[in-house]
N, C-alpha and C positions, 0 to 999 in steps of 0.2 A: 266216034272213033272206037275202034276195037282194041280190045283188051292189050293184045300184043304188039299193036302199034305204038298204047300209051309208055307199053314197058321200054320200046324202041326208044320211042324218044325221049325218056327220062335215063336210058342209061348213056346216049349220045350227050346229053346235055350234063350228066355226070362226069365223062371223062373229059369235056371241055372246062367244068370246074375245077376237077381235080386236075387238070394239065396246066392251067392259070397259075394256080396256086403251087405247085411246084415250082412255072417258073418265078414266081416272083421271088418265093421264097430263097431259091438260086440266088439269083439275083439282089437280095438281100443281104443274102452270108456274104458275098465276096465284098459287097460294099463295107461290110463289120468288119474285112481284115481289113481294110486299105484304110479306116479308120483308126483302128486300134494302131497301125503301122505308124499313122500321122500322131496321133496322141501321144505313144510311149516315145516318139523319135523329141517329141516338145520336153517331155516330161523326165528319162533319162537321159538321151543323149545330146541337149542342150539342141537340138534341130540338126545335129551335125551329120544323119546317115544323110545317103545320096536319094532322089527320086527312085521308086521301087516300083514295077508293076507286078501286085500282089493278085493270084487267082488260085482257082483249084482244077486239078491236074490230074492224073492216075500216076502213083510212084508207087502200086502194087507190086509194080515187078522188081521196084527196087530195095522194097522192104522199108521206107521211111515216111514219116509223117509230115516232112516239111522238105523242101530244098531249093538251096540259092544259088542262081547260076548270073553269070553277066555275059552278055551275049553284043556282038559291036553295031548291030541294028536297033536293037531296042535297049538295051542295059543292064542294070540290072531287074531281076526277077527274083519274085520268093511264089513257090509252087506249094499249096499244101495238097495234101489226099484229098480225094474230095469224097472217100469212105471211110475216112478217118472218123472214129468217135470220140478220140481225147479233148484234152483243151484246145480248143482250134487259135485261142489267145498265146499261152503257150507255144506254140508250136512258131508263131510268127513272132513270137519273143525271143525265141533259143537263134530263130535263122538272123534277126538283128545285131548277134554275137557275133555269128559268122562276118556279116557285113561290118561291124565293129573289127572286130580284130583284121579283119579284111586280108585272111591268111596268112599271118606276119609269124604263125606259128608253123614249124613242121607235123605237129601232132595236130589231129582234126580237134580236137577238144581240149586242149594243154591247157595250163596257166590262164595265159590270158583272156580265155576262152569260159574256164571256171569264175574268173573275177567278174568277167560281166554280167556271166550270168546271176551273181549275187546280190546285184542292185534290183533286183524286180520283187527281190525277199525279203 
């Protein structure tokens, strides 16, 4: 085998690793929200949010790290960036409030909205 062939296929055989390993890695982070979402839902809010389907999203254009929509085919949803570098736990924490207070406020962040988020601290 000639020199350039060996490089061929050692760099073929590199980007099928490093394509693996991306997706698994994918594919790991979003299991880590859906977990942490099941855990802190046991742990502060006695089990009482609703089923959530938790992933990552692009919300570049909307400038935010996390967001919760309920939609009448699938339900609820928590979206985070998926170039987000913050606490990615966080982020599925704060939208939990959302879902807690479950809009009973007029202000997106009021009151009741502060009080939940004080339980995680």
């Amino acid at each position: 085998m000639r020199l350039w062939e060996k490089f061929v296929s050692l760099a073929a055989l590199s980007v099928i690793v490093v394509g693996t390993a991306l997706a698994w890695n994918h594919e790991h982070a979003e299991s880590n929200l859906q977990r942490w979402y099941a855990e802190d839902n046991q742990r502060f809010f006695h089990g009482e949010l609703p089923p959530v389907w938790i992933h990552f999203g692009d919300l570049t254009k909307d400038e935010a790290d996390g967001e919760t929509k309920f939609n009448d085919n699938t339900g609820f949803e928590i979206i985070v960036d998926r170039s987000t570098s913050s606490d990615q736990r966080g982020i599925v924490r704060h939208e939990m409030c959302h879902l807690f207070v479950d809009w009973k406020e007029t202000e997106e962040h009021g009151q009741l909205f502060q009080e939940c988020m004080k339980r995680f601290y």
